[in-house]
C-alpha positions as CSV (number, residue, x, y, z in Angstrom):
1,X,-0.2,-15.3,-1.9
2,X,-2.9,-12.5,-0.9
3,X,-2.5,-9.4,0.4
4,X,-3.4,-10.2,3.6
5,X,-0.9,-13.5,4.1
6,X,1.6,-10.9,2.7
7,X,1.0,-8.2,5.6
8,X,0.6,-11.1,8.1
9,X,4.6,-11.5,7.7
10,X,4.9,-7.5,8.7
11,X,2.5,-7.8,11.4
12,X,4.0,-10.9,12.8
13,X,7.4,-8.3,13.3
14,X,5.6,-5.1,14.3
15,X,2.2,-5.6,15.0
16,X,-0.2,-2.7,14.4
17,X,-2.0,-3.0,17.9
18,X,1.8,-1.6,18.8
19,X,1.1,2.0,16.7
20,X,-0.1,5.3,18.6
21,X,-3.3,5.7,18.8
22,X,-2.7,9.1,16.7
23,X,-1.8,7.0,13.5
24,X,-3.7,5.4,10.9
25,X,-2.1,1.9,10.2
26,X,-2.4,-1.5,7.9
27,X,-4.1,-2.0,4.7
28,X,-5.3,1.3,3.6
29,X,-6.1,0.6,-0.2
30,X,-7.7,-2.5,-1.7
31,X,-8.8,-6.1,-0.5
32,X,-6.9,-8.5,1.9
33,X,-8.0,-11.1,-0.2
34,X,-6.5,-10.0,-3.4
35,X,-3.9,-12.4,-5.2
36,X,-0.7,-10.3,-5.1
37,X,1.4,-10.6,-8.1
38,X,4.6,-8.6,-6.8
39,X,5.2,-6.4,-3.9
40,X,7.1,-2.6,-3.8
41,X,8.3,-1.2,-0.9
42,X,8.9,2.5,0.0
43,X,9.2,4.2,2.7
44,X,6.3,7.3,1.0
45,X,3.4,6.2,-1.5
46,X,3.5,9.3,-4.1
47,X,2.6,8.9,-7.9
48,X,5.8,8.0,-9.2
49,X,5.7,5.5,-6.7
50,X,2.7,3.9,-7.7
51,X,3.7,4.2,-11.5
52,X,6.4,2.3,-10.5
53,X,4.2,-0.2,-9.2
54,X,2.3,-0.6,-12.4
55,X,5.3,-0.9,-14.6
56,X,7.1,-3.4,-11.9
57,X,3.5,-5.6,-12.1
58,X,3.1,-5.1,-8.7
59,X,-0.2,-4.8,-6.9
60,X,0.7,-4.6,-3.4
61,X,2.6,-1.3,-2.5
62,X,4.2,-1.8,1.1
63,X,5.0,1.7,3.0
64,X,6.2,2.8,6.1
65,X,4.6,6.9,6.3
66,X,0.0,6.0,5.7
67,X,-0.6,8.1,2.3
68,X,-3.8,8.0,3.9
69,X,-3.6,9.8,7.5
70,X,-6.8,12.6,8.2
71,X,-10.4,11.4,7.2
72,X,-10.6,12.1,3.4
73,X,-13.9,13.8,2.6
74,X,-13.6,14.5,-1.3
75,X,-11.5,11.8,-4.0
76,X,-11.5,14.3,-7.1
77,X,-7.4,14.4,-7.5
78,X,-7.5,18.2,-5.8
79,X,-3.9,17.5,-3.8
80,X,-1.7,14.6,-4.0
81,X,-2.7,12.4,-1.8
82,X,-5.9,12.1,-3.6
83,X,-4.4,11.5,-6.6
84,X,-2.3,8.6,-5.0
85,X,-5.5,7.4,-4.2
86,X,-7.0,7.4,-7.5
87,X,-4.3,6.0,-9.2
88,X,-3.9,3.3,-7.0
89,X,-7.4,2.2,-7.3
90,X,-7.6,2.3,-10.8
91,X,-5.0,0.3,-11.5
92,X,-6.2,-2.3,-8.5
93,X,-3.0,-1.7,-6.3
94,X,-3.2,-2.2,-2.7
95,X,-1.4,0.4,-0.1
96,X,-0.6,-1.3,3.3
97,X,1.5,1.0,6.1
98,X,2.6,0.1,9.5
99,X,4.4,3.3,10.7
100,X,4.7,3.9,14.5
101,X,4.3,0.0,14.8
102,X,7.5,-0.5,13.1
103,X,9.0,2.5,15.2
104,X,7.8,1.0,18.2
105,X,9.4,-2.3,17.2
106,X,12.8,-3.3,19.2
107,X,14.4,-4.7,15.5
108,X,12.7,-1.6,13.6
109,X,13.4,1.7,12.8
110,X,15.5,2.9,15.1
111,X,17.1,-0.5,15.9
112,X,18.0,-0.3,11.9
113,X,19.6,3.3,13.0
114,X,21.7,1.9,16.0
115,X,22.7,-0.8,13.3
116,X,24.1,1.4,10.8
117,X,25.8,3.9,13.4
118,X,27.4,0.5,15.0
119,X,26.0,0.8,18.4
120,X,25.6,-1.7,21.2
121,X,24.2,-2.6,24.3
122,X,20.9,-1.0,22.5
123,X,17.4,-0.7,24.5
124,X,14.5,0.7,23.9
125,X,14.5,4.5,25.1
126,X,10.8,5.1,26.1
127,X,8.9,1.9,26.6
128,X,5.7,2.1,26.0
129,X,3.0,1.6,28.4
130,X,0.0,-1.1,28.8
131,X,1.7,-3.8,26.2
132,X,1.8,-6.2,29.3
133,X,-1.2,-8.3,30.3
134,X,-1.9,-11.4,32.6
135,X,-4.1,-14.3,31.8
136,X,-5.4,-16.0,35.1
137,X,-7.7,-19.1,34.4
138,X,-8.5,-22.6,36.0
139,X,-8.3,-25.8,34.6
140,X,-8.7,-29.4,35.9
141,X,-5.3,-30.7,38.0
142,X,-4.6,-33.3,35.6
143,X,-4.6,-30.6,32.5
144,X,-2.8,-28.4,33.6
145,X,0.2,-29.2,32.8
146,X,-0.7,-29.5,29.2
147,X,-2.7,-26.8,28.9
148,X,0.6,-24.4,30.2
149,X,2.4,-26.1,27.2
150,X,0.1,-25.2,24.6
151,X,0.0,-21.6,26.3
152,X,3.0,-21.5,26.3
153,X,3.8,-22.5,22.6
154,X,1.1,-19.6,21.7
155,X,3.3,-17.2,23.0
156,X,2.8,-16.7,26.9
157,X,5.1,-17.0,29.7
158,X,8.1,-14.8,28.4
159,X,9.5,-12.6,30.2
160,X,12.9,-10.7,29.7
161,X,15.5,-13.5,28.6
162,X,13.0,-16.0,30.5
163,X,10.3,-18.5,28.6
164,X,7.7,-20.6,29.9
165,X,6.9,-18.6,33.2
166,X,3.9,-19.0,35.0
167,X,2.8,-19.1,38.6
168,X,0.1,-22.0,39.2
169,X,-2.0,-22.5,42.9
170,X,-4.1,-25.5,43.9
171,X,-7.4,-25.0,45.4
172,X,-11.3,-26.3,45.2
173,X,-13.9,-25.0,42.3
174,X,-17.7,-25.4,42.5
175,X,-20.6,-25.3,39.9
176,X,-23.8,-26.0,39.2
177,X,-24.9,-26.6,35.3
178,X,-28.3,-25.9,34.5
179,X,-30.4,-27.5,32.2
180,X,-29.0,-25.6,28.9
181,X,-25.5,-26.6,29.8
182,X,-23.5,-29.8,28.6
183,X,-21.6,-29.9,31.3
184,X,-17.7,-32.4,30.7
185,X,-17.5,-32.7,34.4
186,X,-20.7,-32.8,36.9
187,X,-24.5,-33.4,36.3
188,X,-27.2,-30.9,35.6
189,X,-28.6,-29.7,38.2
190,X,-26.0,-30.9,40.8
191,X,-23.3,-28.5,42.4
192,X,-20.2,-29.7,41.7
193,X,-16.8,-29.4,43.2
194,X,-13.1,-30.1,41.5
195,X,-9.7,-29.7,42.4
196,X,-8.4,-27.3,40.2
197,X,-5.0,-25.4,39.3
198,X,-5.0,-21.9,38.6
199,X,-2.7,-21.2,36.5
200,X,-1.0,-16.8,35.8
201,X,0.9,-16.3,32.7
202,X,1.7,-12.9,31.9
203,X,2.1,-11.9,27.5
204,X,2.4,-9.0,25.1
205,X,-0.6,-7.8,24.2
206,X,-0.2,-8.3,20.5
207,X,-0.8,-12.5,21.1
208,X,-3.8,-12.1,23.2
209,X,-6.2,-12.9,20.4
210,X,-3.7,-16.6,19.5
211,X,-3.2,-17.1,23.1
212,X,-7.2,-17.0,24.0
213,X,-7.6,-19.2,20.9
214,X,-5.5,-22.1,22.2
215,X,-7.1,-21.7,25.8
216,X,-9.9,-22.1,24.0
217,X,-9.5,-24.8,21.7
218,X,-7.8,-26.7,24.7
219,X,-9.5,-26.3,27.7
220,X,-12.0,-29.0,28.4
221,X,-14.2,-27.1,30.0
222,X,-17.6,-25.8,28.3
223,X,-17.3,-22.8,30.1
224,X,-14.0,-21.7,30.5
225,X,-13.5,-18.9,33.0
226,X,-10.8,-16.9,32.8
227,X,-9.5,-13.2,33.7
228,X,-7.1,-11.1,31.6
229,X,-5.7,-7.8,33.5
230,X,-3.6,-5.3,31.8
231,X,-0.3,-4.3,33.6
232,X,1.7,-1.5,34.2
233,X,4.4,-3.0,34.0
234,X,7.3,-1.7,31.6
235,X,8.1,-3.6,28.7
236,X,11.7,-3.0,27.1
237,X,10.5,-4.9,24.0
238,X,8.2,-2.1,22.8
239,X,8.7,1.4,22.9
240,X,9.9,4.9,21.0
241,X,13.6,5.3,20.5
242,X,16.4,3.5,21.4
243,X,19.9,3.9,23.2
244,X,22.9,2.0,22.6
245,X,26.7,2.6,22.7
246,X,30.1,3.1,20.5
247,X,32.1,0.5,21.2
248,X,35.0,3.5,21.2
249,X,34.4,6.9,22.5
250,X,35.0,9.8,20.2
251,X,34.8,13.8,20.2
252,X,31.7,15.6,19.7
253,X,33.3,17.2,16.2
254,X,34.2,13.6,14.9
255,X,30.9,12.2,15.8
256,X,29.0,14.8,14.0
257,X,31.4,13.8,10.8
258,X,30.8,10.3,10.8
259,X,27.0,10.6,11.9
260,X,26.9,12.6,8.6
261,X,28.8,10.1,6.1
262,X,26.9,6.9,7.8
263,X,23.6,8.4,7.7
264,X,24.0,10.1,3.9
265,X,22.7,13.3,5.3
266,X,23.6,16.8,3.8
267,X,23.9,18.4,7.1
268,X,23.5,18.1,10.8
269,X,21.7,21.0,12.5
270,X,23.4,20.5,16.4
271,X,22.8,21.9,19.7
272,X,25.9,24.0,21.4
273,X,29.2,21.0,21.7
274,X,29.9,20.3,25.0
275,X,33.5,19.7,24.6
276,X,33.2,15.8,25.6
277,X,33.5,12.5,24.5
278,X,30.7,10.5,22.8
279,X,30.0,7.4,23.7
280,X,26.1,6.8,24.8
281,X,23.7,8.0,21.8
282,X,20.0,7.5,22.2
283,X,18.4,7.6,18.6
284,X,14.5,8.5,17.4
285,X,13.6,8.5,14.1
286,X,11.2,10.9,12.5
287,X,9.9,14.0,14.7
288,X,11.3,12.7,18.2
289,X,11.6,15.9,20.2
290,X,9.1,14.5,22.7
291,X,11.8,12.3,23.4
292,X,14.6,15.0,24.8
293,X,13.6,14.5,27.8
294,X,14.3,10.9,27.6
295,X,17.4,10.9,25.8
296,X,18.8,13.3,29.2
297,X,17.0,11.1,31.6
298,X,19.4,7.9,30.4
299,X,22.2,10.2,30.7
300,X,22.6,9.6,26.5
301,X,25.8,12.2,25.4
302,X,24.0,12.6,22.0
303,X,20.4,12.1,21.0
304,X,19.8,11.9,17.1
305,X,16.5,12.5,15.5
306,X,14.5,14.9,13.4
307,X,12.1,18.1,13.2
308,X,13.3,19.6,15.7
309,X,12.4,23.5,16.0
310,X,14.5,27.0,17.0
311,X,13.2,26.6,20.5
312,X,13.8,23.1,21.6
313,X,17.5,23.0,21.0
314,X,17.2,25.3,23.8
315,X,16.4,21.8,26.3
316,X,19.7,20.4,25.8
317,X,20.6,22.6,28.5
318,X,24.2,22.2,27.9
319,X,23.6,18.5,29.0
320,X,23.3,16.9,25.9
321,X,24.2,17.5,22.0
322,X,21.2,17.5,19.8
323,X,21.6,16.7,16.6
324,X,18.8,17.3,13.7
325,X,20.0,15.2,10.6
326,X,16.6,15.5,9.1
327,X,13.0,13.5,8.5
328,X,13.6,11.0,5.4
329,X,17.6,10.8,6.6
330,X,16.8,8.9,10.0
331,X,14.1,6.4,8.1
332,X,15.6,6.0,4.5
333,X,16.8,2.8,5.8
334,X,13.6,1.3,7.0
335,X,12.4,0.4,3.5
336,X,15.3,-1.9,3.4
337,X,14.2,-3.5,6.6
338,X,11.2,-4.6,5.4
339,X,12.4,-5.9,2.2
340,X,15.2,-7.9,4.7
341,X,11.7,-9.1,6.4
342,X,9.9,-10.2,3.6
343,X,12.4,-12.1,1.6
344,X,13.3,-14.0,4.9
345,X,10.0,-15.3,4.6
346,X,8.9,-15.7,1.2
347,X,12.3,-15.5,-0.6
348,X,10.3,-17.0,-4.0
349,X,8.2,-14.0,-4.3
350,X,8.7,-10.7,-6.0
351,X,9.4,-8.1,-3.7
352,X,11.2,-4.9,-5.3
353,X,12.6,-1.7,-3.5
354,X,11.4,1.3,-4.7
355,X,14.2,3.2,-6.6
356,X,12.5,6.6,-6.6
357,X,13.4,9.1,-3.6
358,X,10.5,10.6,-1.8
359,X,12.6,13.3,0.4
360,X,10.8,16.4,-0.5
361,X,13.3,18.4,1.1
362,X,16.6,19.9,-0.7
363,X,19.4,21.7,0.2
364,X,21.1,24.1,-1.7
């Protein structure tokens, strides 16, 4: 397989048209079309990393944080992200990362953090916006049925818990081909006038580019006119953070306990307790203070997440327990998601987890 049928898989789960527009996403080292002769995933690309690369034969290093995330102006080996960078292209190793697309996934990382804490009911916490769009076009009377099919089978018309949703009107079309066209319907020359169906299917804005292929490839139309309209819409499929439930409700001082042993962290920085049962906990992983607001908004009893700083435990406002539990703590499990994705798909091939731990932070 090549690197780029390799990352194909990922992006099929967490496309990168999902990540802020802050991040720097997908393959970041080496050639798509490269023949991949084994694949490592970690959740940081740092020289022991790609050291284990080399002596795993792997050519393909699959991480979640971009090694790569400011414009690099110099290579010479100065800091260590350069040196990640020479090393990997020396020894012809590929770096692919997918970061806040995975984060924004609803089965990513914090889905994977609701799944280890036993949570249910889950949703995402902040949706995010503009990942809706419409596709409105017009098609002969007697296509359109098929045409909807195909559209459909590309990935439009699904909404919520509902597939194959469209809204379709009948009316009259006119044209007039000139001499350059090669017109299917009509003379040149001529105005001509068809009943035609207009058919509105609405899709997430990762299967635009699949979705306008089969229009295309299906319509029988020379020219086919169409209109595709972003909404605003919100979309619970893709989004920052999640929320979710313990099936049981337990105190705040148990909660903390447990959210420590299930999460392997070596402590839990926490806001003032409140003296009150747990039982709604909105998650974020990685630096998700943005997201307080959020977490207070959905009424959440707890919101879990990392980076937080002296001041903004201060916005819990004695309506919510923060709790801190670190950067790496609240991701370490996202390297074993993706392994879980690609062996799913390509169970035959070599893909190894990284054994070496990239926390750079210790406790003492």
């Amino acid at each position: 397989m090549t690197v780029k049928e390799i990352t194909n898989i990922i992006e099929d789960f967490a496309p990168l048209n999902y990540a802020e527009d802050f991040d720097n996403v997908g393959l970041l080292i080496g050639n798509a079309t490269t023949k991949v002769t084994g694949v490592l995933v970690t959740l940081d690309t740092l020289e022991n990393v790609v050291d284990e690369a080399i002596a795993q034969n792997c050519n393909l290093i699959v991480s979640f944080h971009p090694i790569i995330f400011s414009g690099l102006k110099k290579i010479t080996g100065a800091n260590y992200v350069e040196r990640v960078v020479l090393k990997a292209i020396k020894n012809d190793i590929a770096i692919y990362s997918m970061h806040t697309a995975l984060d924004n996934s609803n089965k990513g990382v914090n889905a994977k953090i609701c799944e280890v804490l036993g949570l249910t009911n889950t949703k995402i916490l902040i949706p995010q916006k503009g990942t809706i769009k419409k596709l409105t076009t017009y098609v002969p009377k007697k296509e359109a049925a098929e045409l909807k099919e195909v559209l459909f089978a590309a990935g439009a018309g699904n909404i919520g818990n509902y597939s194959n949703c469209s809204f379709t009107t009948i009316g009259t079309c006119s044209f007039k081909p000139n001499e350059k066209a090669n017109p299917t319907i009509g003379e040149i020359g001529k105005t001509q006038t068809e009943e035609e169906v207009q058919i509105n299917v609405t899709f997430e804005k990762a299967k635009e580019k699949k979705i306008l292929q089969a229009l295309f490839k299906n319509h029988s139309y020379e020219e086919v006119a169409y209109e595709i309209t972003t909404l605003e819409n919100t979309n619970q499929n893709i989004g920052m953070g999640m929320v979710g439930e313990l099936e049981n409700p337990v105190n705040e001082t148990k909660f903390l306990q447990d959210l420590k042993i299930k999460m392997n962290a070596d402590c839990v920085r926490h806001s003032n307790l409140l003296n009150k049962k747990i039982k709604k906990v909105a998650v974020l992983g990685g630096s998700g203070s943005f997201a307080i607001a959020a977490a207070k908004a959905v009424n959440a009893d707890v919101f879990i997440t990392a980076d937080l700083k002296y001041h903004q435990f201060y916005e819990a406002e004695n309506k919510i327990l923060l709790a801190d539990i670190g950067h790496f703590e609240t991701e370490q499990f996202t390297k074993n998601l993706l392994v879980e994705i690609l062996t799913k798909k390509i169970p035959n091939f070599a893909v190894s987890l990284s054994e070496s731990i990239t926390n750079p932070i210790k406790y003492f």
